[in-house]
C-alpha positions in Angstrom: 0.0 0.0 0.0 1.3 3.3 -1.0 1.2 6.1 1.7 0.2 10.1 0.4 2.7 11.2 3.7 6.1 10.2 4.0 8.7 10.6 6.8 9.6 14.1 8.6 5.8 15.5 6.9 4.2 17.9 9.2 0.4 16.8 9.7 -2.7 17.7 11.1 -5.1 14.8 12.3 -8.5 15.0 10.8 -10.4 12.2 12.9 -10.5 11.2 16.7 -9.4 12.0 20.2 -6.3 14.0 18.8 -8.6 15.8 16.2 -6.4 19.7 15.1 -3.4 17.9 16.4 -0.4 19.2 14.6 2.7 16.7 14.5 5.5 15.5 12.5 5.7 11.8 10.8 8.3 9.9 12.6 7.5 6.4 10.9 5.0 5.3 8.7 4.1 1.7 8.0 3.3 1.0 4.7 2.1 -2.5 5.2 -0.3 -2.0 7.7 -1.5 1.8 6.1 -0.3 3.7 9.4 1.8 6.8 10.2 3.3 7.4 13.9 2.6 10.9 14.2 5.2 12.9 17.4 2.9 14.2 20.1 -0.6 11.9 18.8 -2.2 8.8 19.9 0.2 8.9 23.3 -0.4 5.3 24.8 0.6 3.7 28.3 3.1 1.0 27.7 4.2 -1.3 30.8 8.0 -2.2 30.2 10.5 -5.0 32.1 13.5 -3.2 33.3 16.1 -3.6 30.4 19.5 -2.5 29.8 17.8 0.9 27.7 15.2 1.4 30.4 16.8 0.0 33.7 14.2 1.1 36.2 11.2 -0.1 33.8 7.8 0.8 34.4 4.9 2.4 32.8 6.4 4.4 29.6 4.3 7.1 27.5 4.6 6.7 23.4 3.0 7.4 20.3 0.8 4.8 18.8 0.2 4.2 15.0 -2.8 6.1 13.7 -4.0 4.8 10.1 -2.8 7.2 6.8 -6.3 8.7 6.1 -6.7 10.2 9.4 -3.9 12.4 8.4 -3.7 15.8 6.0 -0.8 16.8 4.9 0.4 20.4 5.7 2.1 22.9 3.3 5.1 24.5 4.2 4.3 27.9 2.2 0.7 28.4 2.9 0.4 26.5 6.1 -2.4 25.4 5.2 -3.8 21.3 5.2 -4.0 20.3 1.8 -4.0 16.9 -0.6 -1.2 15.9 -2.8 -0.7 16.8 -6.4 2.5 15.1 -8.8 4.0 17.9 -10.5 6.8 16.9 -13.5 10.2 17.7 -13.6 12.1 18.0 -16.5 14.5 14.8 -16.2 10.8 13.0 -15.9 10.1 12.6 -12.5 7.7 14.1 -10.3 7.4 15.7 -6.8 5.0 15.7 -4.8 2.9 19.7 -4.5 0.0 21.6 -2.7 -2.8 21.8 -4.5 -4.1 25.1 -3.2 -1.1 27.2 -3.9 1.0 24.5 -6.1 4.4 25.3 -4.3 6.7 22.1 -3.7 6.0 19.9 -0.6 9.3 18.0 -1.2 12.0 20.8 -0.1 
């Protein structure tokens, strides 16, 4: 499954208890359709003391939200908007806002 957000994209959640949340992508999981967003979805997670973590206990992280919870912002406008594929010259394409058309891949 293909993903319309990719990696170090700044979001805004669209649906759910973190609805107007603004974050950053710090993973997204392709396979499954989800994107771990910093600061949304925080869940409780009881850990074993390990080497990492050697006192343990209960740990807050981010959870994985699914893809089309998720709007991509624009860096110009700062505004949430959808994807467009704009062509290069050499043939490829990169990825654009559609409400003011500047380039989301910078």
């Amino acid at each position: 499954m293909k993903l319309h957000v990719r990696k170090n994209d700044h979001v805004i959640v669209l649906t759910g208890k973190d609805e107007g949340k603004k974050g950053k992508v710090l993973e997204c999981l392709p396979s499954k359709g989800r994107v771990v967003v910093e600061g949304v979805n925080i869940v409780s997670r009881h850990r074993k003391p390990t080497r990492d973590v050697p006192q343990g206990g209960i740990i807050k992280q981010e959870a994985p939200i699914h893809s089309s919870n998720v709007m991509v912002v624009c860096g110009s406008c700062r505004k949430p908007t959808r994807i467009s594929h704009q062509p290069l010259t050499d043939g490829k394409f990169v990825r654009a806002c559609k409400k003011c058309g500047d380039n989301i891949d910078k």
